[in-house]
N, C-alpha and C positions, 0 to 999 in steps of 0.2 A: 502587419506589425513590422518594425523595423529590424533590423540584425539584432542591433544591441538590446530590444527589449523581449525579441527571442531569448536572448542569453540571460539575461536576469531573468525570465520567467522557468527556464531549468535552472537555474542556479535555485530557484527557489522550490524547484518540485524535486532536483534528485541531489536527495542530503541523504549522508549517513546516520543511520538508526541501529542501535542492539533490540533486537526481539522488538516481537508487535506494534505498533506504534500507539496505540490505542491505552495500555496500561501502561507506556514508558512517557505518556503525556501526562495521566495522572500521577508520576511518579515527579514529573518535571512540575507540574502545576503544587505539588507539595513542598518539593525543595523549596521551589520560589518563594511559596508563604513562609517556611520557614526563616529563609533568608532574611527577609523583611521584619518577620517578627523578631527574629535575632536573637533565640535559642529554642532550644526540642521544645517544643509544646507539652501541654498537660493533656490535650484532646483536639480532635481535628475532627470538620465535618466538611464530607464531600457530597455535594453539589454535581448529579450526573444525568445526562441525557440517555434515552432509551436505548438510542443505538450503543454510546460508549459502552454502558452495560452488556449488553450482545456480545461487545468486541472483546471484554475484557474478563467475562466470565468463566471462561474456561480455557484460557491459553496458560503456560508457563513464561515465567518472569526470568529472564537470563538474569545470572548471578544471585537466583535467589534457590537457592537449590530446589526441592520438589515443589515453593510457595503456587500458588494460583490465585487469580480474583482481586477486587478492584482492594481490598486491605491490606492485602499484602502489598501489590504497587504501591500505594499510599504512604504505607511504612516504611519501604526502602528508600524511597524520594525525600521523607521527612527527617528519618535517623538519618542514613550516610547518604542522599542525596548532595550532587553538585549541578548548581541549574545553572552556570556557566557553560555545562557540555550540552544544552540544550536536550537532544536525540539520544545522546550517549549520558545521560545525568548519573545511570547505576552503571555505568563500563565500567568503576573502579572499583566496587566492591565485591570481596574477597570471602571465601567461605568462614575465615574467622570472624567477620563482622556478622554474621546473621543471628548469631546468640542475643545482641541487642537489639537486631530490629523482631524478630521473634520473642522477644520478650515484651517490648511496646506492641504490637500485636496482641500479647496473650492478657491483655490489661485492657482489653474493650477499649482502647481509647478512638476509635473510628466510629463514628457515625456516617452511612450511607443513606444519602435521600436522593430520590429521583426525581430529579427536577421538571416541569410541568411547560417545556422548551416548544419550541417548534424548529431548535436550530439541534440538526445532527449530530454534527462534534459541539460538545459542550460542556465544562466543569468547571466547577469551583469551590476551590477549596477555601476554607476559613479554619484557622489554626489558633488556638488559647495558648495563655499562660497568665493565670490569675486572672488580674482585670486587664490585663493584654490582649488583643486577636490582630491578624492581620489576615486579610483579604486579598486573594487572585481568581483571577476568572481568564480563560481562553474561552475564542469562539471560531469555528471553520477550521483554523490552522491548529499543528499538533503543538505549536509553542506560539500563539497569534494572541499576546497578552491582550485584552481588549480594559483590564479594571485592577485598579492595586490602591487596596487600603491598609492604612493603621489605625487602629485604634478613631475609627470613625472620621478619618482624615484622607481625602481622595489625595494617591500620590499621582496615578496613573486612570483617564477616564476617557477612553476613544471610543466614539462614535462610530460604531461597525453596521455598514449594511450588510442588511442579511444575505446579498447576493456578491458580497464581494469576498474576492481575497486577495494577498498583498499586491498581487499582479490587475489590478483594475477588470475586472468582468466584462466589460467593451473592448479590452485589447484581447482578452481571451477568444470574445467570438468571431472576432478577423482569422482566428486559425479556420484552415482549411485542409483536407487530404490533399489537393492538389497544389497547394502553396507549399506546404510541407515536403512533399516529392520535389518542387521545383527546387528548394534552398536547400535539402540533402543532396539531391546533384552537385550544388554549385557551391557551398557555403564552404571557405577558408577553414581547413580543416584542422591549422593550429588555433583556430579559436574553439571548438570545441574536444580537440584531442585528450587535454588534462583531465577531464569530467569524465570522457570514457574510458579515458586509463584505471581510473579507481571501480567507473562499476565490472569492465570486464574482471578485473583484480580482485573487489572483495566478494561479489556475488559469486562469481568462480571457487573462491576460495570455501564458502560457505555449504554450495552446491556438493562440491569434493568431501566436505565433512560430513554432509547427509546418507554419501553414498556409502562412506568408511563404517559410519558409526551406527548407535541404532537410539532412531526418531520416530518417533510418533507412530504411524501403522508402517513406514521406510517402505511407500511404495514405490517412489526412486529407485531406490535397493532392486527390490522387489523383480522391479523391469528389467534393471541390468541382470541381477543372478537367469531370469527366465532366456534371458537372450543367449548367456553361454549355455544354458542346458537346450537350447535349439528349441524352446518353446516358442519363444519370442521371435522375430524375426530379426536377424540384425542391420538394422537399416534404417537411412540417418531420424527416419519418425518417431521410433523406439528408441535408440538413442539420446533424442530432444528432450523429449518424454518424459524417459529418466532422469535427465542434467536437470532441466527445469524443476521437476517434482521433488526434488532431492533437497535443493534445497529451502521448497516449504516446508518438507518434515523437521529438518534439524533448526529452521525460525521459529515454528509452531511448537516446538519442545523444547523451548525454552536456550538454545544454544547461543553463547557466550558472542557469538564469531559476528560485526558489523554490516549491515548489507545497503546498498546503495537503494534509497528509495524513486518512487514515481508516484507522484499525485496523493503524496502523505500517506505510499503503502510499499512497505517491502517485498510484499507478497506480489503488488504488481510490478515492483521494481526488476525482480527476478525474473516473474513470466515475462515482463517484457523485454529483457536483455539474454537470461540463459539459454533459449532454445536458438539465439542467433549466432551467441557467441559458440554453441558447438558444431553449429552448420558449417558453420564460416572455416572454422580449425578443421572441419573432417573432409570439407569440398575444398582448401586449400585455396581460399579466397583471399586478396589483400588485406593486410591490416585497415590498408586505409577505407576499402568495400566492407573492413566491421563496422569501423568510426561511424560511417555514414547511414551505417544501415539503424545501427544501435541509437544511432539521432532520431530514423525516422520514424523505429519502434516507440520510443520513448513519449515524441514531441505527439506524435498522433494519439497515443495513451492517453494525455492529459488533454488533450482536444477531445479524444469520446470522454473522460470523466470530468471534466469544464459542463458537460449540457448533460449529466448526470448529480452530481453533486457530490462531495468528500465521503457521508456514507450513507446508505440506503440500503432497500432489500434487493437489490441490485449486483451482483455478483463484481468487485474490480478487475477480478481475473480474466473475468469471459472481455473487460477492454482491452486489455494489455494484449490478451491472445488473437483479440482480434486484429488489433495493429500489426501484430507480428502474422498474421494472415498475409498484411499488406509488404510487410517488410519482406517475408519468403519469394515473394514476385520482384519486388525491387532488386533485392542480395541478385537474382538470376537476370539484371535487367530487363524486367517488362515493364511495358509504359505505365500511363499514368491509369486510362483504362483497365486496364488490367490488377491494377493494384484497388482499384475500388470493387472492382466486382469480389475480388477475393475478402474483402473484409464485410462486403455485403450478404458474400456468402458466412460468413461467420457469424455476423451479428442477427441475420434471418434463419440460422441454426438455433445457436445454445444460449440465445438470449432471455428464456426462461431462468436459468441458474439461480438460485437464490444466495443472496448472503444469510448465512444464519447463523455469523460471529467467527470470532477467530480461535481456531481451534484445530485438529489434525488432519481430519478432512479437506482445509485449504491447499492443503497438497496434491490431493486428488482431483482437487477441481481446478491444479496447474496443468496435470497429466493429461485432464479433458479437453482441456481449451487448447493445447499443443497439438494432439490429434486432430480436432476441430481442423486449428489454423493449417496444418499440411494439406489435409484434404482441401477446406478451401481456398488455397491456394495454386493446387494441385489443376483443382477443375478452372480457377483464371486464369491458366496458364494455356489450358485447351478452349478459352474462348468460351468458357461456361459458366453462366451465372444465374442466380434469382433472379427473376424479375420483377418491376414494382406492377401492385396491386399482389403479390401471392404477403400473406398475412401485412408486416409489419415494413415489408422492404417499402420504401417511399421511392419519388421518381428521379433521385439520383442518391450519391452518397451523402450527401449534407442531407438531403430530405431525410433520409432514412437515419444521420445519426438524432436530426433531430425530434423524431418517433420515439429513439431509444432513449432520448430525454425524458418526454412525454410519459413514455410506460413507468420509466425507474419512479419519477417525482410524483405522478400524478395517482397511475393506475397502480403502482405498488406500493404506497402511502399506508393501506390499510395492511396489506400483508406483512411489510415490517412491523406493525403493533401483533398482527397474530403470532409471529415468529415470535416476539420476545416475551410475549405472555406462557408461548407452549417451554418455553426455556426458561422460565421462571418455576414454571411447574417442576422440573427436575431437578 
């Protein structure tokens, strides 16, 4: 891939989002209908895939005070939605507005149907008024409009492979670990400096609120408070640990505060910048050793979730933590070597992890993969690795991410339907 479509392809995986991304797409994909349609509706039907359900079933909706679930997004995106903020559609609604979106809420006017997809991210919504409706539909991307009608009139009809997303699927598999190591060494670091100014800045910010405040189980909190009471150990793994986790709990709980995504997840966006960004500040490392590190956290993220796919029963965390595997060898310059074994060690670890939605526990399974990523990192540092042939590791690091392809799409197919069946039950 060339520089410049490096930079467009973050420019298009790490955008700002408030809360989950998953219910703040059905919030976006309402606005829009509404917009179109060109007043509040009488009744809206969303149009959702198995996974979006997963994701949006039990997480909290920033700015909607305690709401949860895919009606309540629906609501807030259709009353005070602005689908000009894209990610940020509900950033502007204010505890006096919820009287009106909790009242269209309390007036059944949602219809949820689970649509019968074989594409992952998927919704669409269709919004009335009288003999009015207007029509949107996203596919792959959390704002990737793919369909826009009125009133039985295509505004908008794009031809979406199922294997694409806006950055071409061919240029995506030219990424490589080692191409990636080579362009964080070398790459002109006021072209990507402004990108990481904002995620060190608002995931930082975010992280700091989860420690303060109280989220979800705050096992962030949790690790810090164990560390002054000399439970914990305090040392930069614990530490990480807590930065990172910290601030899953207060996205997962619905908190107000923007975070800088990766690969259409905030959750990965953090694991794969917070554990660097405190390495970095406590070992008194360059700014400029963050920039590059935070590059190559990020860029390799979306390289293991490229031959995974946007969502699956697939955990995103255990990718991000794994990058950052690679990245903890890098931050301490070790070769390129080195930087594969440690992510090989990661992903022939905790590559089991399930996703089972977005919800409190996503915090926990930041904390996990942070641990993960030190140890193996730890052991590439001492020349120690998995080898291929021991389970799933292949006979280098591309081989083996592309296994982890294999397992997430292939062999874990059925497990996402059992997941969401046992989470339907509850």
């Amino acid at each position: 891939m060339t520089i410049e479509n490096i930079l467009n392809l973050l420019k298009e995986e790490i955008v700002p989002a408030q809360g989950c991304t998953e219910p703040i797409a059905l919030a976006y994909v309402c606005a829009k209908a509404v917009e179109v349609l060109g007043e509040t509706p009488q009744k809206i039907d969303i149009y959702v895939s198995g996974n979006m359900i997963k994701n949006v079933k039990s997480v909290n909706i920033p700015n909607a005070g305690d709401m949860i679930g895919i009606e309540a997004a629906c609501a807030m995106g259709a009353v005070k939605g602005d689908a000009s903020k894209e990610l940020m559609v509900i950033s502007h609604v204010q505890e006096k507005d919820l009287d009106e979106v909790k009242d269209f809420l309390n007036q059944d006017k949602i219809r949820v149907i689970r649509d019968k997809t074989d594409i992952p991210l998927y919704a669409k919504a269709v919004v009335y008024s009288g003999d009015d409706y207007a029509l949107v539909e996203i596919k792959h991307l959390h704002t990737n409009i793919t369909k826009i009608e009125k009133n039985g009139k295509s505004v908008i009809n794009r031809a979406c492979n199922d294997a694409q997303f806006s950055t071409p699927y061919e240029q995506r598999e030219k990424l490589t670990v080692k191409g990636i190591y080579e362009l964080a060494k070398s790459i002109d670091i006021d072209l990507i400096k402004d990108l990481f100014d904002l995620v060190v800045e608002r995931n930082s910010t975010i992280a700091q609120a989860g420690l303060d405040g109280k989220y979800g189980v705050n096992i962030g909190c949790m690790i810090n408070k164990n560390i002054q009471k000399g439970l914990y150990g305090d040392d930069q793994r614990n530490r990480c640990a807590s930065f990172a986790s910290a601030g899953g709990d207060a996205r997962m709980s619905g908190c107000s505060l923007p975070v800088m995504t990766t690969s259409g997840s905030g959750n990965q966006g953090m694991a794969a910048s917070l554990p660097i960004i405190k390495y970095c500040k406590d070992q008194n490392k360059s700014y400029e050793t963050l920039i590059r590190t935070l590059f190559f956290s990020h860029l390799t993220t979306i390289h293991l979730k490229s031959s995974i796919g946007r969502l699956s029963a697939f955990c995103g965390v255990i990718c991000a933590t794994s990058a950052v595997s690679g990245a903890l060898v890098f931050v301490e310059d070790g070769d390129y070597d080195s930087i594969s074994m440690a992510i090989t060690n990661s992903l022939g670890n905790i590559s089991g992890v399930i996703c089972d939605g977005a919800k409190a526990s996503c915090a926990m399974k930041i904390a996990t993969g942070v641990y993960t990523a030190f140890d193996s990192s730890m052991l590439a540092l001492s020349n120690r690795a998995l080898h291929s042939g021991d389970g799933i590791v292949g006979r280098d690091i591309e081989d083996t991410i592309s296994n982890i392809g294999i397992l997430a799409k292939s062999g874990m197919k059925e497990t996402d339907n059992i997941i969401l069946s046992i989470m339907e039950k509850n």
